[in-house]
MDTraj code that builds the backbone (N, CA, C; nanometers):
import mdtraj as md
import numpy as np

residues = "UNK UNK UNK UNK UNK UNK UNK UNK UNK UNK UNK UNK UNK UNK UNK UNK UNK UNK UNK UNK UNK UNK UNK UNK UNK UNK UNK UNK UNK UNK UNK UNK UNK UNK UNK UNK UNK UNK UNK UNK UNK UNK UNK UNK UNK UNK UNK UNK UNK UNK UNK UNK UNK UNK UNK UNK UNK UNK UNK UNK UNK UNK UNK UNK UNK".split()
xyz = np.array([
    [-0.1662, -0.1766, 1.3955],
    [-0.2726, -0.0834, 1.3686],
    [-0.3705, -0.1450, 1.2707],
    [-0.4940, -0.0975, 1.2537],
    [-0.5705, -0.1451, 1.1680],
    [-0.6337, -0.0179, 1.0576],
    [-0.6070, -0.0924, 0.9519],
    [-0.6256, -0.0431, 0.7961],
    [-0.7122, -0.0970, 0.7199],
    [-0.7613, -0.0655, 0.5999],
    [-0.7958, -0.1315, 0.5228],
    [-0.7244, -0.1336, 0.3662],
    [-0.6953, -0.2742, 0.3601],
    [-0.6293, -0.2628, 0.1926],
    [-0.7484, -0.3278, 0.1106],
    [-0.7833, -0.2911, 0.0066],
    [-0.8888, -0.2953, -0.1296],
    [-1.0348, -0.3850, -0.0347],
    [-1.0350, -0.2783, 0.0759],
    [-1.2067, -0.2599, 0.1135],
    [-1.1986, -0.3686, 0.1813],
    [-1.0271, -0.4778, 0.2813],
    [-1.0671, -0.5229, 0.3628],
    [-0.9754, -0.5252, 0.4638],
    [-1.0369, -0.4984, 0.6075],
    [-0.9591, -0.4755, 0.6826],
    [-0.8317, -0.5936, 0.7240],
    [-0.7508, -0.5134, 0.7795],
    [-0.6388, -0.5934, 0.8064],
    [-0.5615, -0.4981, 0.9300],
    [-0.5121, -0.6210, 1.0232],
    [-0.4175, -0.5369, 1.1242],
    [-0.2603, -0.5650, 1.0319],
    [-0.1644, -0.4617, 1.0870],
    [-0.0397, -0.4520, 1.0533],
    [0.0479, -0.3705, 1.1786],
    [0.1759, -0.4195, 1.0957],
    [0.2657, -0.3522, 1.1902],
    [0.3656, -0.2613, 1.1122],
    [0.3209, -0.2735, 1.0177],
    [0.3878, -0.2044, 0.8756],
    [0.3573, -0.0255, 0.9186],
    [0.5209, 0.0310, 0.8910],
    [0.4518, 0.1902, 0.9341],
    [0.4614, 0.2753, 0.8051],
    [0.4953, 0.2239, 0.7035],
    [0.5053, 0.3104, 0.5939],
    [0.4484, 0.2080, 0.4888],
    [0.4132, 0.2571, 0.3453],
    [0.3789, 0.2071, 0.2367],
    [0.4331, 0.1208, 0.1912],
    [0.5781, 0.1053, 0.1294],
    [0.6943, 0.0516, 0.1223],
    [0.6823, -0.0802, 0.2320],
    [0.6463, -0.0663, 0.3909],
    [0.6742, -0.1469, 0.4588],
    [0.5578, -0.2782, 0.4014],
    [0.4603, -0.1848, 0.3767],
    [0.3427, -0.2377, 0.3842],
    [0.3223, -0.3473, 0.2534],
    [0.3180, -0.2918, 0.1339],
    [0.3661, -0.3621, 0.0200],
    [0.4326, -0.4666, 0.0281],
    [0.5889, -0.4600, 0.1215],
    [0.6607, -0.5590, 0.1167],
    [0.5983, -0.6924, 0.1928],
    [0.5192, -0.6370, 0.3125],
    [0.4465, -0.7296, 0.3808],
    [0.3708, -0.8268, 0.3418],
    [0.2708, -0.7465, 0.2394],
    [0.1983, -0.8264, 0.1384],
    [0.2474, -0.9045, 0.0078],
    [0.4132, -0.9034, 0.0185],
    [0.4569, -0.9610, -0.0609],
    [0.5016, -0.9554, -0.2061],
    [0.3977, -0.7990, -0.2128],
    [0.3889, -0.7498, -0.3763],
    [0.5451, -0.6902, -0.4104],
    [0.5624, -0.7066, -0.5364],
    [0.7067, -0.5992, -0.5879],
    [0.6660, -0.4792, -0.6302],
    [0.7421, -0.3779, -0.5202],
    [0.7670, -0.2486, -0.5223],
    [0.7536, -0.1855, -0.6591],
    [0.8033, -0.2639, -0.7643],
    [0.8128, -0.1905, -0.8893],
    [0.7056, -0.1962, -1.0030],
    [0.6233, -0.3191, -0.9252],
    [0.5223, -0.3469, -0.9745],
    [0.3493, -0.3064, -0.9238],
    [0.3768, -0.2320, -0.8570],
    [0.2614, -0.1905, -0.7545],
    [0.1944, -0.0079, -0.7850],
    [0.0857, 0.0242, -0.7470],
    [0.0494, 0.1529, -0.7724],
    [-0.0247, 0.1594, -0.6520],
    [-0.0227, 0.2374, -0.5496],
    [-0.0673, 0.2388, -0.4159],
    [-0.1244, 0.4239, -0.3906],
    [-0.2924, 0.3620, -0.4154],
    [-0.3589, 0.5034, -0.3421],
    [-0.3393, 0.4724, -0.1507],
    [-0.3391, 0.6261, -0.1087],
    [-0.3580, 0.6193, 0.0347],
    [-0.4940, 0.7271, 0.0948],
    [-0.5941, 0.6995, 0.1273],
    [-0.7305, 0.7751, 0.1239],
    [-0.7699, 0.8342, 0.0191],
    [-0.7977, 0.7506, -0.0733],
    [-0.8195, 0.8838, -0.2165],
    [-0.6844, 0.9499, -0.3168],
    [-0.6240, 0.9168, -0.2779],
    [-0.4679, 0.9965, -0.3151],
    [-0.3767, 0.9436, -0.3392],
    [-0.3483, 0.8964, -0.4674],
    [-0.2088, 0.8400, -0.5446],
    [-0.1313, 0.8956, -0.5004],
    [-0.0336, 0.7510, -0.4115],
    [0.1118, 0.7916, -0.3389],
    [0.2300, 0.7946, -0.4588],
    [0.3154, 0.8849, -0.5028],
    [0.4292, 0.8347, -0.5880],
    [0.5250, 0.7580, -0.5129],
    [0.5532, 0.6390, -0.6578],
    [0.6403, 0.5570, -0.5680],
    [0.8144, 0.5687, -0.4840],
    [0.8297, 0.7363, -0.5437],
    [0.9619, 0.7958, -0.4855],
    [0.9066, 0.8117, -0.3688],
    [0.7991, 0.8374, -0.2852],
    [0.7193, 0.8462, -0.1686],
    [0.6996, 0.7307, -0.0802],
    [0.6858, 0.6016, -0.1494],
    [0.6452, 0.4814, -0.0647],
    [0.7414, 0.4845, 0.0645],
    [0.8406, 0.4680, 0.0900],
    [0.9235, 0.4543, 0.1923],
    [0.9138, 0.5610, 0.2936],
    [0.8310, 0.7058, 0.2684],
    [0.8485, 0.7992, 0.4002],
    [0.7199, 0.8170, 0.4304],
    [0.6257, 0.7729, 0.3196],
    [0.4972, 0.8136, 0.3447],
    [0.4298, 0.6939, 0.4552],
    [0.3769, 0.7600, 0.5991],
    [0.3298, 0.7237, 0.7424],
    [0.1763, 0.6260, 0.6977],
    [0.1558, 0.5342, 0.7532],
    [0.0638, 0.5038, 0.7685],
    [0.0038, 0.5008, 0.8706],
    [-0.1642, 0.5465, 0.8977],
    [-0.1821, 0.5279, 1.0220],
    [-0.3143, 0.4627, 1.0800],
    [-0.3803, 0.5050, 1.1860],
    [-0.5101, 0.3828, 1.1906],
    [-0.6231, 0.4406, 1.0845],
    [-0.6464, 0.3590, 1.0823],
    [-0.8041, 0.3682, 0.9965],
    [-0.7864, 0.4301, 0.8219],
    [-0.6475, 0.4047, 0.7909],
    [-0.5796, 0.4566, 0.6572],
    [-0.6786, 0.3651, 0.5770],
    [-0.7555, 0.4234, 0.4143],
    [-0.7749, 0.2982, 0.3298],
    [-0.6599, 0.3300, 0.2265],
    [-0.6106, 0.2019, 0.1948],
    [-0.5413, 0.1670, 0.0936],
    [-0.5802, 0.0907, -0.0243],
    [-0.5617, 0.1627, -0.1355],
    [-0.5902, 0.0748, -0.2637],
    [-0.4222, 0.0172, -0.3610],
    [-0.3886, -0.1397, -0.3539],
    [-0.3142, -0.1530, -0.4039],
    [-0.3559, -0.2589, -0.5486],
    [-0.2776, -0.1856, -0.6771],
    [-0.3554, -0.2082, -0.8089],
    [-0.1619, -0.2979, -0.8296],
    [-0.1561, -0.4193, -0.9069],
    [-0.0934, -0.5098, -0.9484],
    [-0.0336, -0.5051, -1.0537],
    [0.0758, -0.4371, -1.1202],
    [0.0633, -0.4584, -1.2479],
    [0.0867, -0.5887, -1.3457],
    [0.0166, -0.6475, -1.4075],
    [0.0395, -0.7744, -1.4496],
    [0.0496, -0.8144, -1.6348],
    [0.2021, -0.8545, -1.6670],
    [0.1837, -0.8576, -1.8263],
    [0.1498, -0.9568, -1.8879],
    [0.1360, -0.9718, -2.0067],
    [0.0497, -1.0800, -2.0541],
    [0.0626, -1.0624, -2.2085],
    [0.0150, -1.1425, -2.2897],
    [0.0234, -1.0983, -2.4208],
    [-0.0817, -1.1865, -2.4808],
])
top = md.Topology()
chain = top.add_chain()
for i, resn in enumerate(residues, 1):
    res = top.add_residue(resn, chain, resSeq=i)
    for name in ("N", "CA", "C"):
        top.add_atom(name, md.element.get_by_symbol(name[0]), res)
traj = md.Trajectory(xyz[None], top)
């Protein structure tokens, strides 16, 4: 299906958030994932559907000092 993650499209085969994340490689525990406007909680990533034309915003969390 085709989506867009942070304003660029991409096809996938990923059907949930969780799937999707993992696809892209990011860690689950480290990730904050809107789905159209709407902060998914991450007790949600794994049931919440993705579908065509979904935008996704995925934010990184990264530490540093």
């Amino acid at each position: 299906m085709r989506i867009q993650v942070n304003g660029e499209a991409r096809e996938t085969t990923a059907a949930t958030i969780l799937a999707l994340v993992e696809e892209l490689g990011l860690d689950i525990r480290k990730v904050a994932v809107e789905r159209n406007l709407e902060i998914v909680p991450r007790s949600l990533h794994g049931e919440t559907a993705l579908a065509e034309n979904d935008r996704i915003e995925v934010v990184q969390f990264v530490g540093g000092g």
